[in-house]
Backbone as numpy.savetxt, mean C-alpha at the origin, in Angstrom:
# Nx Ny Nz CAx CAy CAz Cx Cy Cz
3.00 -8.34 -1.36 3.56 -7.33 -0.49 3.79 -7.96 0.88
5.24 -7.45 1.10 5.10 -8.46 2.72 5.18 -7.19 3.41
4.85 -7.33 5.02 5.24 -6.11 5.81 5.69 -6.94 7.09
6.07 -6.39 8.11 7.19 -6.56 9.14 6.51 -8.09 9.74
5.34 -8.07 10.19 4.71 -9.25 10.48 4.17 -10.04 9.62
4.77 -10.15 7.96 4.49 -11.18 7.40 3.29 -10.71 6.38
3.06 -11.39 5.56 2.62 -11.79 4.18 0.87 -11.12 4.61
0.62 -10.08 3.42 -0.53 -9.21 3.29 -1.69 -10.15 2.20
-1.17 -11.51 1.96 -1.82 -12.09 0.52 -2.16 -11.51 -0.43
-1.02 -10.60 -0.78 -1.27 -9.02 -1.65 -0.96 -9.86 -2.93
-1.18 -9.92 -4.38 -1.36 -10.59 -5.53 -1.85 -9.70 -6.49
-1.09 -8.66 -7.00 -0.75 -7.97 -8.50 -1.49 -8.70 -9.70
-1.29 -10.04 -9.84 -1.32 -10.63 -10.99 -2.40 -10.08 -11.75
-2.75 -9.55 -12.85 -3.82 -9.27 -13.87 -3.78 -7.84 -13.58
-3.68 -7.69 -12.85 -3.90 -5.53 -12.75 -3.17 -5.33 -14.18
-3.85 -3.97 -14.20 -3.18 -3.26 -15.32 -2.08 -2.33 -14.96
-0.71 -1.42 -15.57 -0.29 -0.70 -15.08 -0.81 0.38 -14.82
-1.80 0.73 -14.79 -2.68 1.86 -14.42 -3.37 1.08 -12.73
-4.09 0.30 -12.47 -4.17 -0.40 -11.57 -3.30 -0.01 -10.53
-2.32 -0.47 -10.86 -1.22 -0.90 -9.84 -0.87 0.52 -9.54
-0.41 1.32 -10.25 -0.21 2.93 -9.98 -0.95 3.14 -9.27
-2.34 3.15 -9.71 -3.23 4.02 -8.51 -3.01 2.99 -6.64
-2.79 1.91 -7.21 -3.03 1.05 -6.07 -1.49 1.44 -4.58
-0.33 1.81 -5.79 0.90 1.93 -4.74 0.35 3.16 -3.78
-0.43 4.47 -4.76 -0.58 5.90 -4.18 -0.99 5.89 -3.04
-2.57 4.72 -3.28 -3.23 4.87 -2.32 -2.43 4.51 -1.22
-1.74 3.17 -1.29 -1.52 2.30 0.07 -0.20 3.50 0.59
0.61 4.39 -0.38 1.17 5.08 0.35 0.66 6.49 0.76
-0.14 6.77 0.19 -1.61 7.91 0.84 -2.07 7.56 2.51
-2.51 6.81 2.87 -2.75 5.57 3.75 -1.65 5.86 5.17
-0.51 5.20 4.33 0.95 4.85 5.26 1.13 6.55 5.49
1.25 8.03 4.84 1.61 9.07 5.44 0.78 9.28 6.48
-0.62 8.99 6.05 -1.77 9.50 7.26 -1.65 8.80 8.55
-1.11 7.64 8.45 -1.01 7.14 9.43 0.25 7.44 10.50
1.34 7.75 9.21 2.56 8.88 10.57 2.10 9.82 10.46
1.35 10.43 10.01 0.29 11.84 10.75 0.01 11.77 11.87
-0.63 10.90 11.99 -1.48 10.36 13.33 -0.62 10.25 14.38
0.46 9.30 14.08 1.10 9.04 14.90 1.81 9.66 15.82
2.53 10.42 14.74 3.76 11.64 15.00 3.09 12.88 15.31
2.18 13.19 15.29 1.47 14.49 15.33 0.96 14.67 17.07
């Protein structure tokens, strides 16, 4: 996963697709709360 300032050493490899599902939710669970915060 890269983000605006560069490389998170984020590495998928071996997850399961169940894994990775729960893993996108969270990190975009995360990213709304944080324009919560922001924007609020």
């Amino acid at each position: 996963m890269y983000l605006h300032n560069g490389s998170q050493d984020y590495d998928l490899m071996g997850f399961t697709q169940e894994q990775i599902t729960r893993d996108v939710l969270d990190q975009f669970e995360s990213h709304r709360q944080l324009l919560g915060r922001v924007y609020s």
